[in-house]
C-alpha positions as CSV (number, residue, x, y, z in Angstrom):
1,X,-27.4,-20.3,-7.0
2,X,-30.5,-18.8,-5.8
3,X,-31.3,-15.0,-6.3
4,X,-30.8,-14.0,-2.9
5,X,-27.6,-15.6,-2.8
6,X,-26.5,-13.7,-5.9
7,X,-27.3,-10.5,-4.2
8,X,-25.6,-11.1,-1.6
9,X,-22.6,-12.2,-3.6
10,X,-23.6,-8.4,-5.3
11,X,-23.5,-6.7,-2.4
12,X,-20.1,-8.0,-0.6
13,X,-18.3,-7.4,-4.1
14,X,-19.4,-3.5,-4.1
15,X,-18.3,-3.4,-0.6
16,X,-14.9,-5.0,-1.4
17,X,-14.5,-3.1,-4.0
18,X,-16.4,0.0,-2.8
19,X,-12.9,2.5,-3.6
20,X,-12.1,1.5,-7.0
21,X,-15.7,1.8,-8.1
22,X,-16.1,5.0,-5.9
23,X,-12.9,6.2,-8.3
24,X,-13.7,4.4,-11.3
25,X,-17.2,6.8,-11.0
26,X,-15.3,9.8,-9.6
27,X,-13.4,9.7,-13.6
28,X,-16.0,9.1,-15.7
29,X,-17.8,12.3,-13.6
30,X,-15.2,14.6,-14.3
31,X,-15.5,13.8,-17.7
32,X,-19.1,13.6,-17.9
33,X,-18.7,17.0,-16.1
34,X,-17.0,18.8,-18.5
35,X,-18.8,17.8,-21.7
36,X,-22.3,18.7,-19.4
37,X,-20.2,21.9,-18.9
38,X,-19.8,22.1,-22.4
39,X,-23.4,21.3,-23.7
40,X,-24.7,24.2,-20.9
41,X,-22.5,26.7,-22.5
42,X,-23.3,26.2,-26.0
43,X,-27.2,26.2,-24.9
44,X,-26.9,29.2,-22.7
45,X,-25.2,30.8,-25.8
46,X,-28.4,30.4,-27.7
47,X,-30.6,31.2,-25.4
48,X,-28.8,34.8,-24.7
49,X,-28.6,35.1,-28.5
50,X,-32.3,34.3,-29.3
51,X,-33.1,37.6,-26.9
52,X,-30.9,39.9,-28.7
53,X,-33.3,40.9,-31.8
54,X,-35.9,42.2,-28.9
55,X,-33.2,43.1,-26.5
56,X,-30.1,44.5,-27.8
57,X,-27.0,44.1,-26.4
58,X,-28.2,45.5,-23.1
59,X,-28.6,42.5,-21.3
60,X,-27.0,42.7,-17.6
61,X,-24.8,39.9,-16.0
62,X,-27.5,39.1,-13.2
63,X,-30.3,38.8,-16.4
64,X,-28.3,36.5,-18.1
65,X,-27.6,34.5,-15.2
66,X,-31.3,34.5,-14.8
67,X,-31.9,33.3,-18.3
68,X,-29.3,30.6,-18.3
69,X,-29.0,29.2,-14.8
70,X,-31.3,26.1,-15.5
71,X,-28.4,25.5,-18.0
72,X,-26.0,24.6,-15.6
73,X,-28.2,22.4,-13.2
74,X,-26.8,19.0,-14.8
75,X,-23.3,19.7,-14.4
76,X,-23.6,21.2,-11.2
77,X,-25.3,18.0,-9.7
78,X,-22.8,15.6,-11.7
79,X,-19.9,17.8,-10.1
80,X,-21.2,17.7,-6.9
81,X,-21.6,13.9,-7.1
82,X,-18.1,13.1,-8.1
83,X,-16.8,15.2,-5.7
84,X,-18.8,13.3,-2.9
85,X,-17.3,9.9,-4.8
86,X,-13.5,11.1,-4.0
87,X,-13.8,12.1,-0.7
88,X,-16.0,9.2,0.4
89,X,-13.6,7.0,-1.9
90,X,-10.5,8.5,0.1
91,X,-12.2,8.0,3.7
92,X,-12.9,4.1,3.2
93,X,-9.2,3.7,1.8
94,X,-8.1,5.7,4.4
95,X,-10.3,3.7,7.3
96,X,-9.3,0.3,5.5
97,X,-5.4,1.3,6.0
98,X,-5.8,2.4,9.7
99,X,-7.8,-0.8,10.2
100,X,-4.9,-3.3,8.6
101,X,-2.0,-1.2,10.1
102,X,-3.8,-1.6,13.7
103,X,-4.2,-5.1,12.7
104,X,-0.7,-5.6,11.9
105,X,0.7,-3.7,14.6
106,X,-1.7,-6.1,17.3
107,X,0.1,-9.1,15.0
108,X,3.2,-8.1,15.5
109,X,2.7,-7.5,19.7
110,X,0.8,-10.9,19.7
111,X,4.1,-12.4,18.1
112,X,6.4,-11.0,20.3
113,X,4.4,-11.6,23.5
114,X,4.3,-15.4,22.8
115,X,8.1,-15.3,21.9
116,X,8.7,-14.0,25.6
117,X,6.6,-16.5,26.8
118,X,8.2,-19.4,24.9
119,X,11.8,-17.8,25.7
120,X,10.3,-17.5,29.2
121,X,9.0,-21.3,29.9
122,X,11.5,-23.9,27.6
123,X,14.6,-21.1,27.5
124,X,16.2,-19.2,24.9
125,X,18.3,-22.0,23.8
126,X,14.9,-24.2,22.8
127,X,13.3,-20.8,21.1
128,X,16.2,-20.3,19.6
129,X,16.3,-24.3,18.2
130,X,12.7,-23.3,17.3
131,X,12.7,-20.6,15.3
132,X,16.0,-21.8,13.4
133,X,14.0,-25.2,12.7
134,X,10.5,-22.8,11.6
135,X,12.9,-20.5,9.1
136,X,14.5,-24.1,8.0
137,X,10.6,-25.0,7.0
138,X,9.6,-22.0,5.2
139,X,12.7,-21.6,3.0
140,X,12.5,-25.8,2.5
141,X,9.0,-24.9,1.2
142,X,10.0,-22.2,-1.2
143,X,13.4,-23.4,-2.3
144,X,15.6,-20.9,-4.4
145,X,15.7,-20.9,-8.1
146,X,18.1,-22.5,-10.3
147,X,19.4,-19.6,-11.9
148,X,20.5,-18.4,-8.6
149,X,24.4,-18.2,-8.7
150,X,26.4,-18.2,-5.5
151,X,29.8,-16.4,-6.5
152,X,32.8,-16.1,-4.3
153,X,32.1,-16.0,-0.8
154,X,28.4,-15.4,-0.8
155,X,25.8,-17.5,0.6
156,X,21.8,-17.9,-0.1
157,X,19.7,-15.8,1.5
158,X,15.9,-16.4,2.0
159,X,13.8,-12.9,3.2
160,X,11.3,-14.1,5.5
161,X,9.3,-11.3,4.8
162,X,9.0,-11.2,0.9
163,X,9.5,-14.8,0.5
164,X,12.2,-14.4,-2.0
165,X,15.9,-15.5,-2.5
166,X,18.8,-13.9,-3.2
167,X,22.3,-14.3,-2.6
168,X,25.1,-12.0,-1.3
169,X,28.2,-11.7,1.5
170,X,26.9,-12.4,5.3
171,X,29.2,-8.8,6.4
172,X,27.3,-7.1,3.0
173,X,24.4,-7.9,4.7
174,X,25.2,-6.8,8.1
175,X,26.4,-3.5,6.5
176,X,23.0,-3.1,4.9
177,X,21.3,-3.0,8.4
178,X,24.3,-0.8,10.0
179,X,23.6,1.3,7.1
180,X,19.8,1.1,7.4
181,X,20.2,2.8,10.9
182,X,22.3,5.4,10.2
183,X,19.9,6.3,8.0
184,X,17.1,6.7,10.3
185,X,19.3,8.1,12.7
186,X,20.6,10.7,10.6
187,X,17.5,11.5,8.5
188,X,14.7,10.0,10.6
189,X,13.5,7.3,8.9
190,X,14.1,4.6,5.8
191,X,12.0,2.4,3.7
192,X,12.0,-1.7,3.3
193,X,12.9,-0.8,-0.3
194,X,16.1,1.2,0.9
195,X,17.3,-2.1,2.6
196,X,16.1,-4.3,-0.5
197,X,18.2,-2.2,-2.8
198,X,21.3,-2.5,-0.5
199,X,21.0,-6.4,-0.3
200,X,20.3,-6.9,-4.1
201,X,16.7,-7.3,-3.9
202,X,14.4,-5.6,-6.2
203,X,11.8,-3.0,-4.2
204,X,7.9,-4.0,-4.4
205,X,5.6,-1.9,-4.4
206,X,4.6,-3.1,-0.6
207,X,8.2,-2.2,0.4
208,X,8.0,1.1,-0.7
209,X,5.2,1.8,2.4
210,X,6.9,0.2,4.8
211,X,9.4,0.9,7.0
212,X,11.7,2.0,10.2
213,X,12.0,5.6,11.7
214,X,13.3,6.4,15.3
215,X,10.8,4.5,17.4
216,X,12.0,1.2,16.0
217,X,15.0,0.8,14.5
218,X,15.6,-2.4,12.1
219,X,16.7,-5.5,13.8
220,X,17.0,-9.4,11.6
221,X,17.7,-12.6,13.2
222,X,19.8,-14.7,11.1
223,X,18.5,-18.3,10.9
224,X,20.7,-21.1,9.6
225,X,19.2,-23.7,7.6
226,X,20.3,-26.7,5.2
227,X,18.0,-27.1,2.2
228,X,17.1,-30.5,0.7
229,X,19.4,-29.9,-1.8
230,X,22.1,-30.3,0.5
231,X,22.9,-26.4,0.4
232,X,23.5,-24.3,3.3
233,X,21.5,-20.9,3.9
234,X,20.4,-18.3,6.3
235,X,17.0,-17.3,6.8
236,X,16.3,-13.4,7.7
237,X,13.7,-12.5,10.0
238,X,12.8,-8.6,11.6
239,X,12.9,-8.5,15.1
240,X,10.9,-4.9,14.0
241,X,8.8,-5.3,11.6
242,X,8.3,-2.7,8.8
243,X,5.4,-0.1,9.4
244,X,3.4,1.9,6.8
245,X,3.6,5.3,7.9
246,X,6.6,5.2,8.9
247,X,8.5,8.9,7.0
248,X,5.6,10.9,8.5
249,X,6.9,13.7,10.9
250,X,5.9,12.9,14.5
């Protein structure tokens, strides 16, 4: 690797990384900030103290600010610095999030717009037929785990959107969704993690800043699939996907 090309490698990993090292800086300021603070005291402390045998104790406020200002010139600019790493830390997280909602949200239109047009030109039967056969892939590609027990009258279930399986009753589910909406209804608005924790799914830390609030409410598509194990399943897909942002107050 040539040293341009290592630069360059440099330079788009402190871009990449540009917030946690704007942060990472932003903590070891404050520190460094209050043991500067620390150091300016103690000195200013002498300095006041070595005028006192010619001055008294008559020394004014605005003479010992005076004597000791100089004192405080390292912390100052080390304060000043740290604050400038927070807020510039917070404006590229907070450009970076507008960016990849907007980017999800144009997703999520594209996907819908070429839906219509396939419902539009071969028929809802033959989108339907396609999008139970594309669920069928993507669960046959991440097949449930072993220790998965299917009790009573439950039935595997494979979230689309997390990738994961779990199992539970196909009217438990329904419920979940019914349940999902009253919630929005009633109180405006309800997280992906909500619904996880109704279906038996453990939250993530994505699905806890995602989800539905009265301009979308939450819709799933039930796919049914059969797995190479010979087992049946249904696939759920949102109809409206989760947004971040979603518990502001509009």
């Amino acid at each position: 690797m040539t040293a341009r090309e290592i630069l360059k490698a440099a330079e788009r990993f402190v871009v990449d990384n540009s917030p946690g090292i704007l942060t990472g800086f932003a903590v070891a300021g404050t520190v460094t900030t209050a043991i500067l603070t620390g150091k300016a005291a103690y000195s200013s402390a002498l300095v006041i103290e070595s005028y006192r045998p010619t001055h008294a104790d008559d020394l004014t406020t605005e003479q010992k600010v005076k004597m000791v200002w100089k004192e405080y010139i390292p912390p100052a600019v080390m304060l000043t610095t740290t604050v400038a790493a927070i807020i510039l830390a917070n404006q590229i997280g907070s450009r970076r999030a507008a960016a990849i909602t907007a980017a999800f949200k144009l997703s999520e239109k594209m996907s819908e717009e070429y839906r219509e047009k396939i419902v539009k030109t071969l028929g809802v039967k033959a989108e339907e037929k396609a999008r139970s056969e594309l669920a069928g892939e993507k669960a046959v590609k991440n097949p449930p785990p072993n220790s998965l027990i299917i009790a009573g009258s439950e039935v595997l279930f494979f979230d689309e959107l997390s990738g994961r399986w779990f199992t539970n009753e196909v009217e438990a589910v329904r419920k979940a969704v019914n349940d999902i909406n009253y919630q929005v209804n009633n109180y405006y608005s309800a997280s992906l993690s909500d619904f996880y924790e109704m279906i038996g799914l453990a939250k993530t830390v994505f699905s806890d800043e995602v989800g539905w609030n009265t301009d979308d409410l939450l819709e799933v598509r039930f796919s049914a699939t059969l797995l190479d194990s010979g087992k049946p399943a249904i696939s759920i897909a949102y109809n409206n996907n989760p947004i971040r942002g979603f518990d502001r107050c509009q």
